[in-house]
C-alpha positions in Angstrom: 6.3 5.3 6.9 5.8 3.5 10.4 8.6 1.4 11.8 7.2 -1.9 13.6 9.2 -4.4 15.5 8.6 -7.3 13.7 5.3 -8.4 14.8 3.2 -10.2 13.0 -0.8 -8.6 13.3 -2.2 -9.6 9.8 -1.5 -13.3 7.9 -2.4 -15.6 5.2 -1.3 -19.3 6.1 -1.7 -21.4 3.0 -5.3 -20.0 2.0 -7.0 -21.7 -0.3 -10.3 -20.9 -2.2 -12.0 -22.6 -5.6 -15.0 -20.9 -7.0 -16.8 -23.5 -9.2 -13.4 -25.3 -9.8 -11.5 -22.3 -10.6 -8.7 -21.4 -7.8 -9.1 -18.0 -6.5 -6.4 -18.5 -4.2 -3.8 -21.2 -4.0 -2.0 -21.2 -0.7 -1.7 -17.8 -0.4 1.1 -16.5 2.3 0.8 -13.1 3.8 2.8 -11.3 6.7 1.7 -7.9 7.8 4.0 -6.0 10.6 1.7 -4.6 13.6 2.1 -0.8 12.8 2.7 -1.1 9.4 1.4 0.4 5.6 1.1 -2.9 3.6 0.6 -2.4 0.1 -0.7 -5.2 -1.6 -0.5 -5.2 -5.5 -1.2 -7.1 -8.6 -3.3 -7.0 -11.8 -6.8 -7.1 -11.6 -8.0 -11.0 -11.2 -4.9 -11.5 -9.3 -6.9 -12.5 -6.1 -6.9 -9.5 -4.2 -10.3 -8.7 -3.2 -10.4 -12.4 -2.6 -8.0 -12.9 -0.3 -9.5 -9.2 2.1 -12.6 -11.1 2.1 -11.0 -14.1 3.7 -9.1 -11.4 6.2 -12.3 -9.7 6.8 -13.9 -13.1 7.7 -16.2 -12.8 4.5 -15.3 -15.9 3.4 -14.2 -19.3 4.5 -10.8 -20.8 3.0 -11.5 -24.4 1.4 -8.2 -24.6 3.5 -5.4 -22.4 5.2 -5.7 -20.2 7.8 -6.9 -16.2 7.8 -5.5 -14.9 10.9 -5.3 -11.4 12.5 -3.2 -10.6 15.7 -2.8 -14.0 16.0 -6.5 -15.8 16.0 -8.8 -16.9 13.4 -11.0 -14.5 12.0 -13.7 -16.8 11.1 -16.7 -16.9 13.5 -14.8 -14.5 15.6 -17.1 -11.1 16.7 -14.6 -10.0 19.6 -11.6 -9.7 17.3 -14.0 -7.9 14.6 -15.1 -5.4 16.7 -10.9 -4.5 16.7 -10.6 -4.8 12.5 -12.4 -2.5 10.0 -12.8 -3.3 6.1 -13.4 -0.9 3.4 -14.6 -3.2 -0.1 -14.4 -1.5 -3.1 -17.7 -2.2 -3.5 -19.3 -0.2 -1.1 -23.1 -1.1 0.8 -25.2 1.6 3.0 -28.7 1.0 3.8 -30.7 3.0 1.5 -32.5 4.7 4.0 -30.0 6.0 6.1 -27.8 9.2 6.4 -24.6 9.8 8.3 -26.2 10.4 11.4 -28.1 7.3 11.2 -24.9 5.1 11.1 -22.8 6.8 13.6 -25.7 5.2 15.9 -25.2 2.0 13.8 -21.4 2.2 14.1 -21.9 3.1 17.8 -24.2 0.1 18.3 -21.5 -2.3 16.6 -18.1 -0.9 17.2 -17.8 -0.5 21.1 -14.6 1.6 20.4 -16.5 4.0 18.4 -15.4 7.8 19.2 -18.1 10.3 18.5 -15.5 13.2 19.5 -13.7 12.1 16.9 -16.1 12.0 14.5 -16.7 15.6 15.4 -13.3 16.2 14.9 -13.2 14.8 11.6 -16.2 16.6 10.2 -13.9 19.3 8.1 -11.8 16.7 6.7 -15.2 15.1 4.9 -17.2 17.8 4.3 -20.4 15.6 3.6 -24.0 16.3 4.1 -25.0 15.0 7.5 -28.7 14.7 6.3 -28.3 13.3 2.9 -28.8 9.2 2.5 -25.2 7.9 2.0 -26.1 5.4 -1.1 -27.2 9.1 -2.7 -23.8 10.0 -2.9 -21.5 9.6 -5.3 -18.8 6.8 -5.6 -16.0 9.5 -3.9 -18.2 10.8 -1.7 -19.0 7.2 -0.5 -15.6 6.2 0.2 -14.9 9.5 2.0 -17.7 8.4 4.1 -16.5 4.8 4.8 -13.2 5.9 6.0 -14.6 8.8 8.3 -16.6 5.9 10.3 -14.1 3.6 9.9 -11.4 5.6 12.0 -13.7 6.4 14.2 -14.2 3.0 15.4 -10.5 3.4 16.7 -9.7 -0.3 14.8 -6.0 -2.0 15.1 -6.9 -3.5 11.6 -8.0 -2.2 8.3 -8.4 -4.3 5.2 -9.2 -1.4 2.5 -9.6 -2.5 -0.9 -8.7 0.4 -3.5 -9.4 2.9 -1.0 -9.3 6.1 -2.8 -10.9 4.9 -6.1 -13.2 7.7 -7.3 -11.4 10.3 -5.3 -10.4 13.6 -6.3 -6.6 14.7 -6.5 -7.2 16.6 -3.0 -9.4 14.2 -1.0 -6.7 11.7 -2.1 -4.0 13.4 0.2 -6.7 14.2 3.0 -7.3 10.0 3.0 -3.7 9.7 3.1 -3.1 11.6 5.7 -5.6 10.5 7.7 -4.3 7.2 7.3 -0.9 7.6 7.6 -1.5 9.6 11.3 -3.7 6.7 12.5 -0.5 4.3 12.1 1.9 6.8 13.6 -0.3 7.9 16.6 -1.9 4.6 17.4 -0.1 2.1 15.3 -2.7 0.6 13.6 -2.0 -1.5 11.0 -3.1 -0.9 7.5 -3.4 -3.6 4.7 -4.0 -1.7 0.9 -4.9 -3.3 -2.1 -4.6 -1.8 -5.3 -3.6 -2.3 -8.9 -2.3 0.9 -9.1 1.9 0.8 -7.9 1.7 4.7 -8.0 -0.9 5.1 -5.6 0.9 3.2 -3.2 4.4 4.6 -3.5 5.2 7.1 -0.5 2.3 5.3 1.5 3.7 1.5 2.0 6.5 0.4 4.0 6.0 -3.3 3.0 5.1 -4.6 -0.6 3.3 -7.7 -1.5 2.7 -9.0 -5.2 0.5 -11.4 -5.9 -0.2 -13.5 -9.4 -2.8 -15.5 -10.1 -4.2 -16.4 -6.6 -0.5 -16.4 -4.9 1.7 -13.9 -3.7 5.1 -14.0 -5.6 6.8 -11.8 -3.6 6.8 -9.6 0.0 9.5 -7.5 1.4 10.1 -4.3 3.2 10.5 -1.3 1.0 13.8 -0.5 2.3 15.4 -3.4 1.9 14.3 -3.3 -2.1 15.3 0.5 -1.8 18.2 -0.4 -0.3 19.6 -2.9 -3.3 19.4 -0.3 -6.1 20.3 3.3 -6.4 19.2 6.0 -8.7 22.0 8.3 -9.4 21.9 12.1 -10.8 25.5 13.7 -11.7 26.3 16.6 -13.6 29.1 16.2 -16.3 32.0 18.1 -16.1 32.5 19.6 -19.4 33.7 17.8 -22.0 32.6 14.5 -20.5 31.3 11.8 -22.6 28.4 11.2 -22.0 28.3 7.1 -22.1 32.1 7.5 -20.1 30.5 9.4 -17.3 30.1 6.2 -14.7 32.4 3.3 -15.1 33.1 2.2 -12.4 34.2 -1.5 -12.3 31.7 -3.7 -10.0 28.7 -1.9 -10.7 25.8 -3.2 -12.9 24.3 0.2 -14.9 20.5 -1.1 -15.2 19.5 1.8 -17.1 20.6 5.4 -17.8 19.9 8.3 -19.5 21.0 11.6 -20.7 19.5 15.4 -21.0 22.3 17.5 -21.9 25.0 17.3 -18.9 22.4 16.0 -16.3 22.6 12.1 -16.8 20.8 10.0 -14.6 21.4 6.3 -13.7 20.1 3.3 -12.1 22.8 1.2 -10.6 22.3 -2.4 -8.4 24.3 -1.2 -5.1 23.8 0.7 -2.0 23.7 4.7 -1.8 26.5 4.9 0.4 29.0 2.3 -1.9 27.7 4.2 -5.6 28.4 7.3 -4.0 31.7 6.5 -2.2 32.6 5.2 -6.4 31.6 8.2 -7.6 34.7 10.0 -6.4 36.8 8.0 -8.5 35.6 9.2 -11.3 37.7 11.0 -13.9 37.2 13.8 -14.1 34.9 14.2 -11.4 31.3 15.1 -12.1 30.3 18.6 -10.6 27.5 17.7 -9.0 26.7 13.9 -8.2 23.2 13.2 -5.9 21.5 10.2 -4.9 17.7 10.2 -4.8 14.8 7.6 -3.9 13.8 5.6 -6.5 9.8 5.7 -7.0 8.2 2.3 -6.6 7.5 1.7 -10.2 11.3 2.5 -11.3 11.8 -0.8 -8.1 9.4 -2.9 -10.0 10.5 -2.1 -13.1 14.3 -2.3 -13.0 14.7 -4.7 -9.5 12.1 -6.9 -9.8 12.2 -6.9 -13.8 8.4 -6.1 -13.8 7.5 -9.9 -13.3 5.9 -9.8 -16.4 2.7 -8.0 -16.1 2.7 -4.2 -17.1 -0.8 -4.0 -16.7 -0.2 -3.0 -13.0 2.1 -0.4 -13.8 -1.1 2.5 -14.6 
């Protein structure tokens, strides 16, 4: 995960956008650290793709500000050359092959490195010769994201970037993208609906409902409020006696045999410091990161929509 010092490079200011009445977006907020992996979830509807387009400079807000590194996106070619965005919904002229849009890349993207396109070539192992809009949906977005690092952006806005992907080009994306924040801190905003495809990526969540954004924090500081917990019993334990510890809130737990595993509202360093008061003393007692979904679901009381957690 990248660290970033507090810099604001990608922001929502009170967007708002009605298509034929109907908000879209209804002041939508967003702060994206410079350097940072910002994973931006919700259910499908929610206002996602929406709100990239305004980022992209696709649309214009009916009011509110899109703003990236601090000016306007709107109307603004300079500050596009610096931002790339990946739609889900992907466009290549019909004609043209990979080769053909490295020149088109190179043509619009002054920052574009054909070394490092070179580079990149057994990453994506695509056909050079074959028309893009040929290939299929994967094969596509492998494609998108070897031209968009290329173009050596400090922004990119990728809606569900690895939809379509196999299990393996998945982690090559990841990768990819993961080394372009820690080599040249470029700063990343994901949407998805999908929490798991985002935990072990993001370092900042955002949650959006219905055209707003009903929550954005760090993932440390969520990690940081709740602890999952893994002890072995001593024998004879009870099982439901195994961690009461006055001042602690249990938010779940869970038993297989003498391994019993808990979810408890504190810090890893105060759970663990209680564990030693236990009586008799578990023989084994480890703290583990809790997954994204097990944040959502148990901190954040899964804000009422499960349809997000697929």
């Amino acid at each position: 995960m990248a660290a970033n010092n507090g810099e604001i490079m990608i922001e929502a200011r009170a967007i708002t956008k009605l298509f034929e009445g109907f908000p879209a977006l209804s002041g939508m907020e967003l702060h994206v650290p410079k350097g940072s992996v910002y994973g931006l979830v919700g259910p499908n509807g929610a206002g996602k793709t929406t709100l990239i387009r305004h980022l992209a400079g696709v649309y214009y807000p009916d009011g509110g500000e899109a703003l990236i590194d601090g000016a306007p996106v709107w109307e603004n070619p300079r500050l596009k050359e610096r931002i790339i965005h990946i739609p889900d919904d992907l466009y290549f002229i019909p004609s043209a092959n990979l080769t053909d849009l490295v020149k088109y890349y190179k043509g619009v993207y002054p920052r574009f490195d054909a070394g490092r396109f070179e580079a990149l070539k057994a990453a994506f192992p695509l056909d050079m010769k074959k028309r893009v809009s040929r290939f299929s949906k994967g094969m596509q977005k492998q494609a998108a994201l070897w031209l968009a690092l290329c173009c050596m952006p400090d922004a990119m806005l990728l809606d569900e970037p690895v939809d379509g992907l196999d299990p393996m080009a998945r982690r090559t994306v990841w990768s990819l993208i993961l080394k372009e924040v820690a080599e040249r801190r470029t700063t990343v905003l994901i949407s998805s609906h999908n929490l798991r495809e985002l935990d072990g990526v993001s370092d900042h969540i955002g949650i959006m409902r219905e055209g707003k954004l009903v929550l954005e924090r760090a993932l440390a500081d969520l990690q940081g409020s709740v602890t999952k917990l893994q002890i072995v019993l001593a024998k004879d334990t009870e099982p439901e006696a195994a961690f009461s510890v006055p001042g602690f809130e249990i938010m779940h737990s869970s038993q297989n045999g003498r391994l019993s595993e808990y979810i408890i509202k504190g810090g890893v360093g105060e759970v663990l410091a209680a564990v030693e008061s236990i009586d008799p003393p578990p023989l084994l007692a480890d703290a583990v990161p809790l997954t994204l979904e097990e944040i959502f679901i148990y901190e954040l009381g899964g804000m009422g929509y499960a349809e997000i957690l697929v």
